[in-house]
TIRO-2110 file (N, C-alpha, C; in Angstrom, 1 decimal):
// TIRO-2110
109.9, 115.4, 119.1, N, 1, A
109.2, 116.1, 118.0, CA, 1, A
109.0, 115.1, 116.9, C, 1, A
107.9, 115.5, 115.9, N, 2, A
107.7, 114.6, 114.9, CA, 2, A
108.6, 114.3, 114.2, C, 2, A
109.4, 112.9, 114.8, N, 3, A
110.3, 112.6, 113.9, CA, 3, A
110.4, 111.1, 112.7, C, 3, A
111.2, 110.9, 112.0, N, 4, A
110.8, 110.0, 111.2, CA, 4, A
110.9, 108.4, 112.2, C, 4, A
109.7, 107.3, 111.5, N, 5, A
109.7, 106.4, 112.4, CA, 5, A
110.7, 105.9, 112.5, C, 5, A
111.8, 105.5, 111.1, N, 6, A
112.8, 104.5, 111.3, CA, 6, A
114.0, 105.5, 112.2, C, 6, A
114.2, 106.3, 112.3, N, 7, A
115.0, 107.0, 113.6, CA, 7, A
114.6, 106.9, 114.4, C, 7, A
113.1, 106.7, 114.8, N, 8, A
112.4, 106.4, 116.4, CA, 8, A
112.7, 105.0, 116.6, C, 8, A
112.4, 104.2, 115.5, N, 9, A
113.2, 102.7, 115.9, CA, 9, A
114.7, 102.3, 116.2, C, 9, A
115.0, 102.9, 115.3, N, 10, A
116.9, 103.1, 115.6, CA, 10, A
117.4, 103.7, 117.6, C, 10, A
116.9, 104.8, 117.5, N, 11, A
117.3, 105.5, 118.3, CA, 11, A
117.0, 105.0, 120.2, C, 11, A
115.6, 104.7, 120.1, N, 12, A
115.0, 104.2, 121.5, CA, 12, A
113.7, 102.9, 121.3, C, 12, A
114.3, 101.9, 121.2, N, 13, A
113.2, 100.6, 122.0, CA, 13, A
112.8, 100.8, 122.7, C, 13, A
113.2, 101.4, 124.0, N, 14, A
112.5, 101.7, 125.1, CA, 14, A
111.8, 103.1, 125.6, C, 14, A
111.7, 103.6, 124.1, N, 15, A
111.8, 105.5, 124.4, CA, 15, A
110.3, 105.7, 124.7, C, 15, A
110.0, 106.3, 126.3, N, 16, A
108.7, 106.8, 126.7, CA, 16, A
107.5, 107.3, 125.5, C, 16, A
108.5, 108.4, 124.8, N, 17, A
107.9, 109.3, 123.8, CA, 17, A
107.3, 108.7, 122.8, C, 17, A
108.3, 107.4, 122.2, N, 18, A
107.5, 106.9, 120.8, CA, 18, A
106.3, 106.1, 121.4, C, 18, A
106.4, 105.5, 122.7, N, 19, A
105.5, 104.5, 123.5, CA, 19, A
104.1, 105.1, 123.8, C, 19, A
104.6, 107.0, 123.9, N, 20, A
103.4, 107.9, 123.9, CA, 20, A
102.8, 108.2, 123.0, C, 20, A
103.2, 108.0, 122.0, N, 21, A
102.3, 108.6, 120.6, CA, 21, A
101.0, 107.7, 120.4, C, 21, A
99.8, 108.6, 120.1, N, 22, A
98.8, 107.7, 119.8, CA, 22, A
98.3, 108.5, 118.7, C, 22, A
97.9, 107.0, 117.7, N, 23, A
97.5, 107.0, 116.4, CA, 23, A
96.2, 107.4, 116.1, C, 23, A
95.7, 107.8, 114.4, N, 24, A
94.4, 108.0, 114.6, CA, 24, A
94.8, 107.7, 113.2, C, 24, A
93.2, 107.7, 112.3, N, 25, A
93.0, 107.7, 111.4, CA, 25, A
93.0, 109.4, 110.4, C, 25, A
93.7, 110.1, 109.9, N, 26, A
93.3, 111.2, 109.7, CA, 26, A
93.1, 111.8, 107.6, C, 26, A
92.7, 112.7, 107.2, N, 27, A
93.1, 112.8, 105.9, CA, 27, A
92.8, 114.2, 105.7, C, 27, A
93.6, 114.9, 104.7, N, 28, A
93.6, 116.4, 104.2, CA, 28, A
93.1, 116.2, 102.8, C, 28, A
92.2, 116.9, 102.5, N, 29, A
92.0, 117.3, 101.3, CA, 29, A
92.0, 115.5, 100.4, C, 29, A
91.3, 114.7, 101.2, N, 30, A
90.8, 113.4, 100.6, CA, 30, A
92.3, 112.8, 100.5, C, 30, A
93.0, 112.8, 101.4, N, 31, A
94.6, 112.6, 101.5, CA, 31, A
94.8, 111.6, 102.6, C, 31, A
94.7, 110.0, 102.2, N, 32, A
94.0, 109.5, 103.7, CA, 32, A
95.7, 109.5, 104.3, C, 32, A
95.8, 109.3, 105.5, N, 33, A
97.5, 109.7, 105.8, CA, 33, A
97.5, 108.7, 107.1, C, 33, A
97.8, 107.7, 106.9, N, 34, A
97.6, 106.1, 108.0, CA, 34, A
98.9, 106.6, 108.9, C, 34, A
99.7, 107.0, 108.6, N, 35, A
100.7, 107.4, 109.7, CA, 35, A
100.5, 109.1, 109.9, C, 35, A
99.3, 109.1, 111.0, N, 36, A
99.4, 110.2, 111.6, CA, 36, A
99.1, 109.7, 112.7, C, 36, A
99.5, 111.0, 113.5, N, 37, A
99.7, 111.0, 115.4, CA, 37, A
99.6, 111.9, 116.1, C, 37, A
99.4, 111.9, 117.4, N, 38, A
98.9, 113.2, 117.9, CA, 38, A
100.4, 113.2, 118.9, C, 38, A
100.8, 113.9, 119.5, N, 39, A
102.2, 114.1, 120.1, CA, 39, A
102.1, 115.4, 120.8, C, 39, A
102.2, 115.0, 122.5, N, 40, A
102.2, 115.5, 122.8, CA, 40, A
103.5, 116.3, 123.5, C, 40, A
104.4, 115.8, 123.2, N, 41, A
105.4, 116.7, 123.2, CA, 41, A
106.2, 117.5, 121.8, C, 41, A
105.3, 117.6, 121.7, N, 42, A
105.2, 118.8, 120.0, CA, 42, A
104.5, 119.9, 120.0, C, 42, A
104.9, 121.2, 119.8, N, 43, A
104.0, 122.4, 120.3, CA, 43, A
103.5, 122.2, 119.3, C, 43, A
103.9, 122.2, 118.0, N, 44, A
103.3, 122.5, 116.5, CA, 44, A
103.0, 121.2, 115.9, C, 44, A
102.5, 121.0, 114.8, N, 45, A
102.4, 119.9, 114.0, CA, 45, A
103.5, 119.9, 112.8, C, 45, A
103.3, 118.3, 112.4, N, 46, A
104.7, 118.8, 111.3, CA, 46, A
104.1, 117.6, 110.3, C, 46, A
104.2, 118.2, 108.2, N, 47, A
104.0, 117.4, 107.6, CA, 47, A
104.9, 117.2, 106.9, C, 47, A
105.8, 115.6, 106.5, N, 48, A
106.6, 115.2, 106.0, CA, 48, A
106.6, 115.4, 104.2, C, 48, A
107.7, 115.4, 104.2, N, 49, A
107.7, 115.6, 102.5, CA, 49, A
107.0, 114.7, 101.4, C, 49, A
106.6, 113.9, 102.0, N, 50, A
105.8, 112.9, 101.0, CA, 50, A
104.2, 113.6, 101.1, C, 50, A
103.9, 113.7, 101.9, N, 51, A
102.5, 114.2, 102.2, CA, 51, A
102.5, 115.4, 101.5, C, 51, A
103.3, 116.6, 101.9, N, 52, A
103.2, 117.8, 100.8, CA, 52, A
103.6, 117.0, 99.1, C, 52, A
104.0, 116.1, 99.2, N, 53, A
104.3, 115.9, 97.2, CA, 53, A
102.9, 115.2, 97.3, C, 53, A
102.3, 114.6, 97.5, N, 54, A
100.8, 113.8, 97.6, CA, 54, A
99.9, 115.0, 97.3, C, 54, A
99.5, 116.1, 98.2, N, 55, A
98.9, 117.1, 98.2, CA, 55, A
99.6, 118.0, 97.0, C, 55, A
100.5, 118.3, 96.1, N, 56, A
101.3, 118.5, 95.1, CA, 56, A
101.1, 120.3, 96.1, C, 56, A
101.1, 120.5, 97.0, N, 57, A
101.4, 122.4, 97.6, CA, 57, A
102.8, 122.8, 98.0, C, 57, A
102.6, 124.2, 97.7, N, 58, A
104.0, 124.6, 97.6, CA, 58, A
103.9, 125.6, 99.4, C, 58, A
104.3, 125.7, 100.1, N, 59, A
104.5, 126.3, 101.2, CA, 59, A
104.0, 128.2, 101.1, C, 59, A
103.2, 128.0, 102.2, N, 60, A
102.9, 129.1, 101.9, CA, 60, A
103.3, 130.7, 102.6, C, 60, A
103.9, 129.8, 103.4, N, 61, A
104.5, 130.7, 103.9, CA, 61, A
105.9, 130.2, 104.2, C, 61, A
107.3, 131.1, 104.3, N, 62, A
108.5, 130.3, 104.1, CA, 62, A
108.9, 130.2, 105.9, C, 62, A
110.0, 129.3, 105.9, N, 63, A
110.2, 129.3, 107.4, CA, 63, A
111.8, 129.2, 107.3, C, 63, A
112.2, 129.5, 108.6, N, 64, A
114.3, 129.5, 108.7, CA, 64, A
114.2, 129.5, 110.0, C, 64, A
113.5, 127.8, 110.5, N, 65, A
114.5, 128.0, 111.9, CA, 65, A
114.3, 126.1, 111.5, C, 65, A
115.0, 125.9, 112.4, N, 66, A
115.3, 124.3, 112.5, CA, 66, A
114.3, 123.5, 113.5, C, 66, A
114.0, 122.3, 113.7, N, 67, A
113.1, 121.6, 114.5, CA, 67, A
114.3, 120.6, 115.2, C, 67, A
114.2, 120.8, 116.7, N, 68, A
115.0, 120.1, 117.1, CA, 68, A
113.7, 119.1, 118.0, C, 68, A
114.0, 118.1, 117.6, N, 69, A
113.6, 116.6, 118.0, CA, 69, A
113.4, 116.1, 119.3, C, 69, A
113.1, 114.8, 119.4, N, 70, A
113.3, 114.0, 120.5, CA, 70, A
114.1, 113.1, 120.6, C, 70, A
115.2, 113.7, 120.0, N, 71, A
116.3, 112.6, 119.7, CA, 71, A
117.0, 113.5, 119.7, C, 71, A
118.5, 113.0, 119.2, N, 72, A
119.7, 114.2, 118.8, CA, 72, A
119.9, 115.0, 117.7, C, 72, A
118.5, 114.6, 116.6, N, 73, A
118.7, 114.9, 115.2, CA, 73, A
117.9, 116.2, 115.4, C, 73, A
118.7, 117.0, 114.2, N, 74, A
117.8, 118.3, 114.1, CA, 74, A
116.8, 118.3, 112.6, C, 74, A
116.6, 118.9, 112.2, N, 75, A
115.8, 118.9, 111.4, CA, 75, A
114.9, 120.2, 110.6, C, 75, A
115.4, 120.8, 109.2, N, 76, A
115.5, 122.0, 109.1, CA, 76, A
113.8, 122.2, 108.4, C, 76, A
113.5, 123.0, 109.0, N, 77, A
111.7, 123.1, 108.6, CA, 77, A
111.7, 123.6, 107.2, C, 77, A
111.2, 123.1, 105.8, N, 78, A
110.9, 123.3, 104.7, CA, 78, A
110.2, 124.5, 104.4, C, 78, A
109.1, 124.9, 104.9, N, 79, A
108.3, 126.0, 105.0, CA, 79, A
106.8, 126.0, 106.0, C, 79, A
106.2, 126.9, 105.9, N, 80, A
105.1, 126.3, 106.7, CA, 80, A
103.6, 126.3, 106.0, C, 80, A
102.7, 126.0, 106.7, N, 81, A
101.9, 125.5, 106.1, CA, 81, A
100.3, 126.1, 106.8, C, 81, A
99.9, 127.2, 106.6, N, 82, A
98.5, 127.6, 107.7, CA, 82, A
97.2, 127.2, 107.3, C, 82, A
96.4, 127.3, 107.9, N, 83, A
95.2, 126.9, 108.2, CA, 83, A
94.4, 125.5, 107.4, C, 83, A
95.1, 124.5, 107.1, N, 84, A
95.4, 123.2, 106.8, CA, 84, A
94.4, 122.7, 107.4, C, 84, A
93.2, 122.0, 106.5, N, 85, A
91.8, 121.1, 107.4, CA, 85, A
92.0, 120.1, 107.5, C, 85, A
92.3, 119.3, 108.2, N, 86, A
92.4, 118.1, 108.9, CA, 86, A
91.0, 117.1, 109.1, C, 86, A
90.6, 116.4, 109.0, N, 87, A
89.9, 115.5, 108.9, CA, 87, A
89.7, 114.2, 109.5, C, 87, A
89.1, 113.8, 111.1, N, 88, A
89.5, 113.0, 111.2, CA, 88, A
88.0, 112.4, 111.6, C, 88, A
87.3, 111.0, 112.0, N, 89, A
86.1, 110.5, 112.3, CA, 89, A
86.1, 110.0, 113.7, C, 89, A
85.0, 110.4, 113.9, N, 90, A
84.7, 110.0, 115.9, CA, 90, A
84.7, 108.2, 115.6, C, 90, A
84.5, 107.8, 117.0, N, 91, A
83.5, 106.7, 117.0, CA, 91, A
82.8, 106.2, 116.3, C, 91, A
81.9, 107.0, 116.1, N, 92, A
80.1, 107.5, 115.4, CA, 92, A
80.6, 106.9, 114.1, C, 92, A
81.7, 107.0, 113.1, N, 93, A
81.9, 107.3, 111.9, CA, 93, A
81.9, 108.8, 111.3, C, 93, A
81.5, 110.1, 112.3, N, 94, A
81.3, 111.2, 112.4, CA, 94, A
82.4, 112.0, 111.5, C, 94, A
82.8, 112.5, 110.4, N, 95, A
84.0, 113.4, 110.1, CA, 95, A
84.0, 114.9, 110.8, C, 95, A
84.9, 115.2, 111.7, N, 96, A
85.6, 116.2, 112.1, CA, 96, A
86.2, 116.8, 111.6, C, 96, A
86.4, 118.1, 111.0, N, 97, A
87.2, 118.7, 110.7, CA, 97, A
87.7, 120.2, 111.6, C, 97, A
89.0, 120.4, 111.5, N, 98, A
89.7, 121.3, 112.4, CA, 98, A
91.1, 122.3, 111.5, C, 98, A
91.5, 122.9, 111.8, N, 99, A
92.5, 123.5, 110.9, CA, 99, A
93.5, 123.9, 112.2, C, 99, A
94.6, 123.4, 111.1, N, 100, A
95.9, 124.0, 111.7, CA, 100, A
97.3, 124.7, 111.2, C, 100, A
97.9, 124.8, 111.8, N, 101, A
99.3, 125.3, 111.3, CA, 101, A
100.1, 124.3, 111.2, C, 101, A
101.4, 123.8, 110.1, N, 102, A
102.3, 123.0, 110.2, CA, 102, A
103.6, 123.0, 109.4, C, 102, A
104.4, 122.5, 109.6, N, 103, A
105.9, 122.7, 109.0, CA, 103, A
106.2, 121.8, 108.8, C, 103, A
106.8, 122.1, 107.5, N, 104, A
107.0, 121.0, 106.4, CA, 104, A
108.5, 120.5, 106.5, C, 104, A
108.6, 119.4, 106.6, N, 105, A
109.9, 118.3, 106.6, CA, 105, A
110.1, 117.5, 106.1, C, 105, A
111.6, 116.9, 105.6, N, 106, A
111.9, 116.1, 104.7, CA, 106, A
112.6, 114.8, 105.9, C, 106, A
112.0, 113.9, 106.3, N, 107, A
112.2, 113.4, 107.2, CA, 107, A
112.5, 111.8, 106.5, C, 107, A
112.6, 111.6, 105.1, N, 108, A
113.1, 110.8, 104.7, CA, 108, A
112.5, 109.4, 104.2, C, 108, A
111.1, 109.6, 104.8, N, 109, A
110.2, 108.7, 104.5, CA, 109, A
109.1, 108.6, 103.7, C, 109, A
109.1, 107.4, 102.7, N, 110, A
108.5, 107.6, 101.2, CA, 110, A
106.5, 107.9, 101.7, C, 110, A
106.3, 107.7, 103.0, N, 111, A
104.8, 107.7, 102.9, CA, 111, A
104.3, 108.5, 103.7, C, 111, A
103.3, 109.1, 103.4, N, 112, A
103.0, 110.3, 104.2, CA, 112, A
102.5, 110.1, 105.4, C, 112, A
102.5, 111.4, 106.1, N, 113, A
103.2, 111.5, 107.6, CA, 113, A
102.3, 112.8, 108.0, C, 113, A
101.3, 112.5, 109.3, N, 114, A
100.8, 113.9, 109.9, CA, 114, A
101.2, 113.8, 111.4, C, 114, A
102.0, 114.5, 112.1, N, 115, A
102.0, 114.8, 113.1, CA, 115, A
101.3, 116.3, 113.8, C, 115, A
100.6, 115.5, 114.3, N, 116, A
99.4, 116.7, 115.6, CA, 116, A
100.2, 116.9, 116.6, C, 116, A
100.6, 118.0, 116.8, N, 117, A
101.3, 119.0, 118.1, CA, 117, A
99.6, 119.6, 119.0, C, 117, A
100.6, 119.8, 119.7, N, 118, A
99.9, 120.5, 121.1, CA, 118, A
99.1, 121.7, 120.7, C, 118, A
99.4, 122.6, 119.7, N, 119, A
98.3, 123.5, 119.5, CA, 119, A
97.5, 123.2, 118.4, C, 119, A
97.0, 122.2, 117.7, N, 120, A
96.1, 122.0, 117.3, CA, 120, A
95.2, 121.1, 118.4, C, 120, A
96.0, 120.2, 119.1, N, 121, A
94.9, 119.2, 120.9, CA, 121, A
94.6, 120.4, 121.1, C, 121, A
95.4, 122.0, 121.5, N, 122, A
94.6, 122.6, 122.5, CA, 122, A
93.5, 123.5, 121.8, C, 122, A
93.5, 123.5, 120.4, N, 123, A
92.7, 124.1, 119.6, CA, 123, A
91.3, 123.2, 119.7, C, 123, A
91.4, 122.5, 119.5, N, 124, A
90.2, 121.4, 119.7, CA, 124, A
89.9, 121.3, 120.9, C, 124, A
90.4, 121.5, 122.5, N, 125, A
90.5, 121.1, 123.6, CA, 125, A
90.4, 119.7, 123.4, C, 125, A
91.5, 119.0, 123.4, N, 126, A
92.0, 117.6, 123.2, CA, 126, A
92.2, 117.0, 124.3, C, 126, A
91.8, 115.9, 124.8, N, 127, A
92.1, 115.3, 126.2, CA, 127, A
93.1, 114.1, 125.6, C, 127, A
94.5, 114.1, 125.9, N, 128, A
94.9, 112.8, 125.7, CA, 128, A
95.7, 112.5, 127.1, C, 128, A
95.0, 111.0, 126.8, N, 129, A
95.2, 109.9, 127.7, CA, 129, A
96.2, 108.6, 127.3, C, 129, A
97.6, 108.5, 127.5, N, 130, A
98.1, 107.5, 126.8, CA, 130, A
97.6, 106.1, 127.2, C, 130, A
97.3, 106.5, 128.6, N, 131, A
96.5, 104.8, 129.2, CA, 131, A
95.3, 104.5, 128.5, C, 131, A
94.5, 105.1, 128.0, N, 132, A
93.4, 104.7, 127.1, CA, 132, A
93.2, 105.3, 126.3, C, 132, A
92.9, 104.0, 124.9, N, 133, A
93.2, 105.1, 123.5, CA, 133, A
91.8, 105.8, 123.0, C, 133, A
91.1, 105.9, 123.5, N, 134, A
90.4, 107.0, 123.0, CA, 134, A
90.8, 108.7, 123.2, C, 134, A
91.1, 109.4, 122.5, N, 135, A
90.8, 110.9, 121.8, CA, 135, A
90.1, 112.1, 122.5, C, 135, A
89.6, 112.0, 123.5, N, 136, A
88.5, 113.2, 123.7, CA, 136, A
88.7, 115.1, 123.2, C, 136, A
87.9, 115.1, 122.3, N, 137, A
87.8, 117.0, 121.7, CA, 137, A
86.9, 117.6, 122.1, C, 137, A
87.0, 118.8, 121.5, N, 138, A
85.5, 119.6, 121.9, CA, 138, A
85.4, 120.4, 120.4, C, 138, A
84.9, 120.9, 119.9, N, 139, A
84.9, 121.2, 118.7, CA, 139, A
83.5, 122.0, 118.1, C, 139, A
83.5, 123.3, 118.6, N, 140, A
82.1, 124.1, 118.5, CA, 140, A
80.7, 123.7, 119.0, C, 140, A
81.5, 123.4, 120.0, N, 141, A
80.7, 122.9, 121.6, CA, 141, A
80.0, 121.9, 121.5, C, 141, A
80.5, 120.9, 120.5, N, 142, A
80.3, 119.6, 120.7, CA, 142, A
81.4, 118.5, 121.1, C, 142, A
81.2, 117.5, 121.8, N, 143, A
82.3, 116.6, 122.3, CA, 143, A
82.4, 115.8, 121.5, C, 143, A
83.3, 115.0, 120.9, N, 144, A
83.7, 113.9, 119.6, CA, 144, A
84.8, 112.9, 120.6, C, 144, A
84.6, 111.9, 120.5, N, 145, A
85.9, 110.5, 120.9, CA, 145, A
86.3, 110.1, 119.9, C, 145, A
87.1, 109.9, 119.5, N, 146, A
87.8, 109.6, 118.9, CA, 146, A
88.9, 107.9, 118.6, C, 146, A
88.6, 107.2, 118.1, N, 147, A
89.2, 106.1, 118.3, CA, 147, A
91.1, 106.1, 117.9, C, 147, A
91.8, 105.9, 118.8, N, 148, A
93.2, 106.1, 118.5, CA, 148, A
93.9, 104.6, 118.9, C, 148, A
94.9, 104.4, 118.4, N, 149, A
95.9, 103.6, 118.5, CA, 149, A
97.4, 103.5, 118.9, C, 149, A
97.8, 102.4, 119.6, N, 150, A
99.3, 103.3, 119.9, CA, 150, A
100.3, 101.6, 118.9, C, 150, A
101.3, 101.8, 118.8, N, 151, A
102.1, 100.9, 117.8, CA, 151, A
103.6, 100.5, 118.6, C, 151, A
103.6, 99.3, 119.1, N, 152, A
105.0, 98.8, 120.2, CA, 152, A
106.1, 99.4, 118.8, C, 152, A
107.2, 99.6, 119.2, N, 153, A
108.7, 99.8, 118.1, CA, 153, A
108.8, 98.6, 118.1, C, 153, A
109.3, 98.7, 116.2, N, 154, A
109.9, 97.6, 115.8, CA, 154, A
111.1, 97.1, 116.8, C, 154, A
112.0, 96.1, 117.1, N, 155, A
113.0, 96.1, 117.5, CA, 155, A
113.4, 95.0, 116.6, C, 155, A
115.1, 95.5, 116.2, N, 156, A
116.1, 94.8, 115.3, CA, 156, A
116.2, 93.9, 115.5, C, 156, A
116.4, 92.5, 114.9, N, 157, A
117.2, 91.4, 115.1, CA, 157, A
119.2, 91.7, 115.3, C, 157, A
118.8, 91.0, 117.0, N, 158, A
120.3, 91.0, 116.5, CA, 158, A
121.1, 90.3, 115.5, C, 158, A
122.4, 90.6, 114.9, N, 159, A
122.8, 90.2, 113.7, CA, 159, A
123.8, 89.0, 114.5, C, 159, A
124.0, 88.0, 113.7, N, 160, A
124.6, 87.0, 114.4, CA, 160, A
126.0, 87.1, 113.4, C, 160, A
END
């Protein structure tokens, strides 16, 4: 689940899941957000606490259950967040916009953070392909590609 990167680097060098995340360019509300990802093992989306202080919103709806991860860590959902427009550009240079649901987290990192869950891909009918980084949507019956990226984990120096 959308967790913070330096715990995805700590946790697995070799973890399938962070190796599966692919990148995009995305922005809310003129909020450009360079670490966002689409994740497909995330039903929901999740936005980190920097991104809600950036966008200065207060939750609009409250939440009380916990986000358990792809790790060991849990992680208690801040509040949530509905019909949130997302913003992202094809190929083309084209801007897409889509709305979603998402839950707000304090995941510890100073710069903002959008993770795309599975029901916003299936809201779009999202084709993701980890072997090739293009994006395919569908989006009121037009098709959009999407240009995406995936990012190797840092790995530590051993300390001598």
């Amino acid at each position: 689940m959308c967790q913070s990167h330096t715990v995805q680097k700590k946790e697995s060098k070799s973890d399938e899941w962070f190796l599966s995340l692919q990148y995009l360019n995305a922005s809310i509300n003129d909020l450009s957000i360079s670490e966002s990802f689409l994740d497909n093992g995330s039903e929901f989306g999740v936005l980190n606490d920097a991104t809600i202080n950036a966008l200065r919103w207060k939750a609009n709806k409250p939440s009380n259950f916990d986000i358990k991860g792809n790790s060991k860590y849990i992680t208690e959902s801040l509040g949530w967040f509905t019909d949130v427009l997302v913003s992202i550009k094809d190929k083309d240079g084209k801007t897409i916009t889509a709305t979603g649901n998402f839950a707000h987290i304090d995941n510890g990192e100073s710069e903002p953070m959008l993770c795309i869950g599975m029901t916003w891909i299936r809201n779009v009918q999202g084709i993701l392909d980890s072997s090739k980084n293009p994006f395919r949507m569908k989006l009121h019956g037009k098709s959009y590609i999407i240009s995406t990226f995936s990012k190797a984990p840092e790995v530590s120096k051993p300390e001598q």
